[in-house]
GUSE-554371 format. One record per residue (C-alpha): residue number from 1; residue in three letters; x, y, z. Coordinates in pm, 1 decimal. Layout:
N
+------+------+----------+----------+----------+
: resi : resn :        x :        y :        z :
+------+------+----------+----------+----------+
:  NUM :  ALA :        X :        Y :        Z :
...
+------+------+----------+----------+----------+
This chain:
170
+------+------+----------+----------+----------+
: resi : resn :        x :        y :        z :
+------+------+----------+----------+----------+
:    1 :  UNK :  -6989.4 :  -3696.5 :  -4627.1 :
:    2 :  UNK :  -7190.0 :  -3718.8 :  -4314.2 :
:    3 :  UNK :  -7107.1 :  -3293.4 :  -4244.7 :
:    4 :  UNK :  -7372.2 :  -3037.8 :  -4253.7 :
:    5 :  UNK :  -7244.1 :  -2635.9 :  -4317.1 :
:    6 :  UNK :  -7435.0 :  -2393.8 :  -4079.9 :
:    7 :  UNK :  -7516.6 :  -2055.9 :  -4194.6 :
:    8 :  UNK :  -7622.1 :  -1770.6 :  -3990.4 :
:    9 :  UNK :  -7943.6 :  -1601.6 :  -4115.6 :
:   10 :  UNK :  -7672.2 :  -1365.2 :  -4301.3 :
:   11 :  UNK :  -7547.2 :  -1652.1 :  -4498.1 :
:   12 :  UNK :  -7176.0 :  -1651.5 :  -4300.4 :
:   13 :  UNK :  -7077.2 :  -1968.0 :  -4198.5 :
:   14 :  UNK :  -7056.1 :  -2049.5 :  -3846.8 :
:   15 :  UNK :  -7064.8 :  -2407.9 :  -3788.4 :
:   16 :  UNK :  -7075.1 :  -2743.8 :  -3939.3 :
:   17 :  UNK :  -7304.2 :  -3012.3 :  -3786.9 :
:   18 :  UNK :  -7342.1 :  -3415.2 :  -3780.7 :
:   19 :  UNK :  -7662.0 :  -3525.0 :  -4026.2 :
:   20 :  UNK :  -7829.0 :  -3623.2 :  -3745.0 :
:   21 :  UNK :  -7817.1 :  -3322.5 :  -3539.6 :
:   22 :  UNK :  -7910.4 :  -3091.6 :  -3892.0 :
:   23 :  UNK :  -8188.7 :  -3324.4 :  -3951.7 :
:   24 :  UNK :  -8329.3 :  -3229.2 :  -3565.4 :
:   25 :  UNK :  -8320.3 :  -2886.7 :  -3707.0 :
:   26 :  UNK :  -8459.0 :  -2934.1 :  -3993.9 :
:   27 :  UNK :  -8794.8 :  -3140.0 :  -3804.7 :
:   28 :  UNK :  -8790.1 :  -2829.1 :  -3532.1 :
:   29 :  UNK :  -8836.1 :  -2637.5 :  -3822.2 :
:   30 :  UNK :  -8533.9 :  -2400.9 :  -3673.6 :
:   31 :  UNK :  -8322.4 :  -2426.5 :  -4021.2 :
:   32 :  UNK :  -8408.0 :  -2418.6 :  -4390.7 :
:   33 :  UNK :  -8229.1 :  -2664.4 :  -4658.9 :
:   34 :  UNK :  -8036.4 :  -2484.4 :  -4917.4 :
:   35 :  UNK :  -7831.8 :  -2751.0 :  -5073.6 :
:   36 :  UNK :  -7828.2 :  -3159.1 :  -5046.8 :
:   37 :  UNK :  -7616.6 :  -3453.5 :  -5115.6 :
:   38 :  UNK :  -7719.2 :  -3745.8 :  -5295.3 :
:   39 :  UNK :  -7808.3 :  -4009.5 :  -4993.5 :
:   40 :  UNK :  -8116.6 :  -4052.1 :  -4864.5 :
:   41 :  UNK :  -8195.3 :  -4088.0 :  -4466.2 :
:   42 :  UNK :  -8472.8 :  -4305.2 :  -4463.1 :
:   43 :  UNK :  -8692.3 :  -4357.3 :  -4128.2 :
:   44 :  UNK :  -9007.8 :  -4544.9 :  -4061.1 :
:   45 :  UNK :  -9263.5 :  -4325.2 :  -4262.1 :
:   46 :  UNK :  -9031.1 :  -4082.3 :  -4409.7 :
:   47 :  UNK :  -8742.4 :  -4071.3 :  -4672.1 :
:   48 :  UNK :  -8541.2 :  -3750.7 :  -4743.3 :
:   49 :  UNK :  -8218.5 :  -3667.5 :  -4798.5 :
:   50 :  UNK :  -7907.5 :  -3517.3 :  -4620.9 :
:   51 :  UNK :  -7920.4 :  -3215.5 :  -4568.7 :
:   52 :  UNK :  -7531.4 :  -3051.3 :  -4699.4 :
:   53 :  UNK :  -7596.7 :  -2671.4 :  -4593.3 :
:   54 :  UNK :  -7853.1 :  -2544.5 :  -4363.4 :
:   55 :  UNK :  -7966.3 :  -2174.8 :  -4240.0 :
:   56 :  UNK :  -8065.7 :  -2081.2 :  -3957.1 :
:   57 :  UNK :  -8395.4 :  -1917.6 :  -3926.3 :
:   58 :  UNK :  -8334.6 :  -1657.8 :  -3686.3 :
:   59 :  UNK :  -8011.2 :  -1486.8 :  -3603.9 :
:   60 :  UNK :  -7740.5 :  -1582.4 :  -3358.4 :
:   61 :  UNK :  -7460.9 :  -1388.3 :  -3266.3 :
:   62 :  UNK :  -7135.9 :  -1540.4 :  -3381.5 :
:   63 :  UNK :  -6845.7 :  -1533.9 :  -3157.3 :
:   64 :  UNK :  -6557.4 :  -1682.3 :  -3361.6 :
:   65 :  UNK :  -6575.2 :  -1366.1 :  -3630.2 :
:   66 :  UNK :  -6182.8 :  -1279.3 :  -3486.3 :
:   67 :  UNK :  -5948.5 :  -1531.8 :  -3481.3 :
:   68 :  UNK :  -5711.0 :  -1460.3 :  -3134.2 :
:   69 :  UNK :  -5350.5 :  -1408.9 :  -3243.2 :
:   70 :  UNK :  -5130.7 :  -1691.9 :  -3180.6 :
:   71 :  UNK :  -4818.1 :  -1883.5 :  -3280.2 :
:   72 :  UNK :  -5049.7 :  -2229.2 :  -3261.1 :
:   73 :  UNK :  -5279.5 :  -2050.8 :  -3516.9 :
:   74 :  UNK :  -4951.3 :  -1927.1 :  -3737.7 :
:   75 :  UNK :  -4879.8 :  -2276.3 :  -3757.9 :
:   76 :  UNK :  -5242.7 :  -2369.5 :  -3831.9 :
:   77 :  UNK :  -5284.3 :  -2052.6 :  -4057.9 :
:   78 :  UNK :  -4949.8 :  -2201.5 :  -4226.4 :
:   79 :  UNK :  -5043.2 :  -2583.0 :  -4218.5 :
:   80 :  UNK :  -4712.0 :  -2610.8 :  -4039.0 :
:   81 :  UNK :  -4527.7 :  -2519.3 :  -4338.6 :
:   82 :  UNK :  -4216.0 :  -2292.5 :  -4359.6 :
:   83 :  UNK :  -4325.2 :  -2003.2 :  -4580.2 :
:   84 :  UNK :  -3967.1 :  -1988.0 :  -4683.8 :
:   85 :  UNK :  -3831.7 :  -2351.5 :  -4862.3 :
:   86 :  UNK :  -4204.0 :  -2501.5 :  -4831.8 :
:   87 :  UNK :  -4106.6 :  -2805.2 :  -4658.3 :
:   88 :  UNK :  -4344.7 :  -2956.6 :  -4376.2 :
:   89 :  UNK :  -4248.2 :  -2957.1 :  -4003.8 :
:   90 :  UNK :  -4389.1 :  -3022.6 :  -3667.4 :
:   91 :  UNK :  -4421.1 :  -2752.2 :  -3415.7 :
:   92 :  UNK :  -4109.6 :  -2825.6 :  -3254.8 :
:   93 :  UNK :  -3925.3 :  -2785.1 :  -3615.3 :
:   94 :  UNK :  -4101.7 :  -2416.3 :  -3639.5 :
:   95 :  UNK :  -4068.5 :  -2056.2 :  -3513.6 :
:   96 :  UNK :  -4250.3 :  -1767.2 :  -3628.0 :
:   97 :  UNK :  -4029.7 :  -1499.0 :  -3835.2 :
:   98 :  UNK :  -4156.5 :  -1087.1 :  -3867.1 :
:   99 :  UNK :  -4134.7 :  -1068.5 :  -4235.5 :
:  100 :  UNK :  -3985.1 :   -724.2 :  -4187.9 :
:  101 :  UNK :  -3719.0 :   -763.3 :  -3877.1 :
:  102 :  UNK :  -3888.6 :   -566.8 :  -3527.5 :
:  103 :  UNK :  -3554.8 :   -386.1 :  -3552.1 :
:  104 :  UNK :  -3626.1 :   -228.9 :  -3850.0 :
:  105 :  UNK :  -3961.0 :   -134.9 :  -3735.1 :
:  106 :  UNK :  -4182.8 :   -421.6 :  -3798.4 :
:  107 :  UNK :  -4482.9 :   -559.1 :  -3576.8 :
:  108 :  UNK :  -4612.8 :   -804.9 :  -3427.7 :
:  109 :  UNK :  -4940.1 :   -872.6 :  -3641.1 :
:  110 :  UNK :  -5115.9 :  -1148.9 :  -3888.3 :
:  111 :  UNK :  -4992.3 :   -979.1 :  -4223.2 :
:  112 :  UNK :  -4635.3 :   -929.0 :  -4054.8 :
:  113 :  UNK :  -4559.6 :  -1294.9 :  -3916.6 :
:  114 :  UNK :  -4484.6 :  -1648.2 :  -4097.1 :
:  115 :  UNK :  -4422.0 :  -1985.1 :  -4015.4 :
:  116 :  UNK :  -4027.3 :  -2049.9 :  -4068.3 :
:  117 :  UNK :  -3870.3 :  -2349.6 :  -3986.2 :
:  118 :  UNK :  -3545.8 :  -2278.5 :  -3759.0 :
:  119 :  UNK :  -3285.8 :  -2318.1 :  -4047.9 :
:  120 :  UNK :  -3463.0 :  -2090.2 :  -4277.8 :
:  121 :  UNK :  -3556.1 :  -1802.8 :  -3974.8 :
:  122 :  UNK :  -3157.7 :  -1824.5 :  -3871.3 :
:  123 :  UNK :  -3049.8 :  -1785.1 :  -4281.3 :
:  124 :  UNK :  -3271.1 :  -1498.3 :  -4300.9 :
:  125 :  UNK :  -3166.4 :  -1344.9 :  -3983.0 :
:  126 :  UNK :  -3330.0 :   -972.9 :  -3922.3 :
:  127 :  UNK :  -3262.1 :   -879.6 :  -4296.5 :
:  128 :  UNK :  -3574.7 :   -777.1 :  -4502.1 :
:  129 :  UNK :  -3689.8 :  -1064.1 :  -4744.7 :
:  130 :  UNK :  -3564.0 :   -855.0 :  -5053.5 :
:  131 :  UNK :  -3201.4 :   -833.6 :  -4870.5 :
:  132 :  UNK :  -3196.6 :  -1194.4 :  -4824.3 :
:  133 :  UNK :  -3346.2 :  -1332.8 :  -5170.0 :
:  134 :  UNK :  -3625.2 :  -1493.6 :  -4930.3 :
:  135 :  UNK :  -3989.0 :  -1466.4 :  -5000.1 :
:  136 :  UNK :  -4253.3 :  -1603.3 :  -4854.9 :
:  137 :  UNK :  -4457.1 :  -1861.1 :  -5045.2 :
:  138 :  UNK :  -4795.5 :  -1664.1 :  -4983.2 :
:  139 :  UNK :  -4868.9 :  -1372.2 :  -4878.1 :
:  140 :  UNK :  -4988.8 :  -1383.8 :  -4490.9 :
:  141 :  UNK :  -5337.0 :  -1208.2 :  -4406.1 :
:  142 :  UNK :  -5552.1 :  -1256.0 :  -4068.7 :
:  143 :  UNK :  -5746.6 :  -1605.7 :  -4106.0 :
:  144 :  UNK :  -6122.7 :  -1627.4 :  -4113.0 :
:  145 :  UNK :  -6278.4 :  -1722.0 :  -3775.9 :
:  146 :  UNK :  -6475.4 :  -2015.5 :  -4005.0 :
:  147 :  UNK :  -6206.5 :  -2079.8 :  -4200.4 :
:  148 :  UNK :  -5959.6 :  -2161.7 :  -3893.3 :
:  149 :  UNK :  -6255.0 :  -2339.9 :  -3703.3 :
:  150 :  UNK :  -6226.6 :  -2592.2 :  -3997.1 :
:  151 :  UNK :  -5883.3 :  -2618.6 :  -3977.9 :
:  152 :  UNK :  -5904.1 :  -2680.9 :  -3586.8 :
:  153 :  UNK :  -6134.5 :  -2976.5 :  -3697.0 :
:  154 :  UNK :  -5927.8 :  -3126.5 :  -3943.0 :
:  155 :  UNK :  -6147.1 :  -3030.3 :  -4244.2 :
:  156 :  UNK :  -5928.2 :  -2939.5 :  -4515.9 :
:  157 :  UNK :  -6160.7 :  -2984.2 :  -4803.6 :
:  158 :  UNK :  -6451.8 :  -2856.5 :  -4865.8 :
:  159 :  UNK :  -6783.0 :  -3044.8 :  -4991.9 :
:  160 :  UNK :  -6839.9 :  -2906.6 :  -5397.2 :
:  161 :  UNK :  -7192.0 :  -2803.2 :  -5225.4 :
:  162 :  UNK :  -7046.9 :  -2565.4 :  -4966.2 :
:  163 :  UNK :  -6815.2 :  -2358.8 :  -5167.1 :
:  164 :  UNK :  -7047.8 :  -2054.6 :  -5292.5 :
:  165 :  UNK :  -7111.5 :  -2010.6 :  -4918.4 :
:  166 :  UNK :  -6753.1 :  -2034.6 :  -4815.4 :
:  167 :  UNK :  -6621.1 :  -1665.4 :  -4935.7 :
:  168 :  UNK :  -6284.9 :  -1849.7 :  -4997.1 :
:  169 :  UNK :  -5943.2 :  -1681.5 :  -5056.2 :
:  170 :  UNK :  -5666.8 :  -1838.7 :  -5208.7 :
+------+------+----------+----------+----------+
């Protein structure tokens, strides 16, 4: 794992760094080392090991805190899954569905919309999910601004060291 976790002065995650650039931090004396990992970096006169989650010393504002509404970030929310019959689809196989139907007074919101793949959004039609016998596999909520950062990076798994700083919802 060559990842370092970032936490805010507050403990909340807000970025994850090469070694290299956490180690910087670590010699500038801007961070302090809260958890390692087993391998050692070892320079000329010094040996210590990689840092796995650093805080920062003083407190930056974090600007990813809400995650902007969007059908790419459904999808991402979703890992491009139809909520509905759970099979796996690229973008172009997806649509977003309103759990409840906007004509029967639904909106347009995080804990309102799931991914759907075009057969299953057309079979369910603008009938409520109860109506239809169609559920969705998990129960849609707005993402964490950390959590979807990861997921923008292609991190899907965590490092053991990095969950109790995580504040992760299954």
């Amino acid at each position: 794992m060559d990842r370092t976790l970032l936490l805010n002065t507050t403990f909340e995650p807000i970025s994850v760094l090469s070694w290299k650039k956490a180690i910087t931090l670590v010699f500038l004396g801007k961070v302090e080392v809260l958890r390692e990992y087993e391998r050692e970096i070892k320079g000329v006169s010094i040996s210590i090991r990689q840092p796995a989650v650093i805080r920062l010393q003083r407190f930056v504002r974090n600007n990813h805190t809400q995650v902007k509404f969007s059908r790419r970030n459904i999808f991402i929310r979703d890992d491009y899954t139809c909520q509905y019959c759970g099979e796996r689809f690229d973008s172009k196989g997806l649509t977003c569905d309103h759990i409840t139907p906007r004509s029967r007074g639904g909106i347009t919101e995080w804990t309102n919309i799931v991914t759907s793949c075009i057969r299953c959004n057309l079979k369910k039609g603008d009938k409520l999910p109860e109506e239809a016998g169609m559920h969705p596999r998990k129960r849609p909520s707005r993402p964490n601004g950390f959590y979807m950062l990861m997921l923008h990076l292609g991190v899907k798994a965590f490092p053991e060291n990095w969950r109790e700083y995580l504040f992760l919802r299954d």
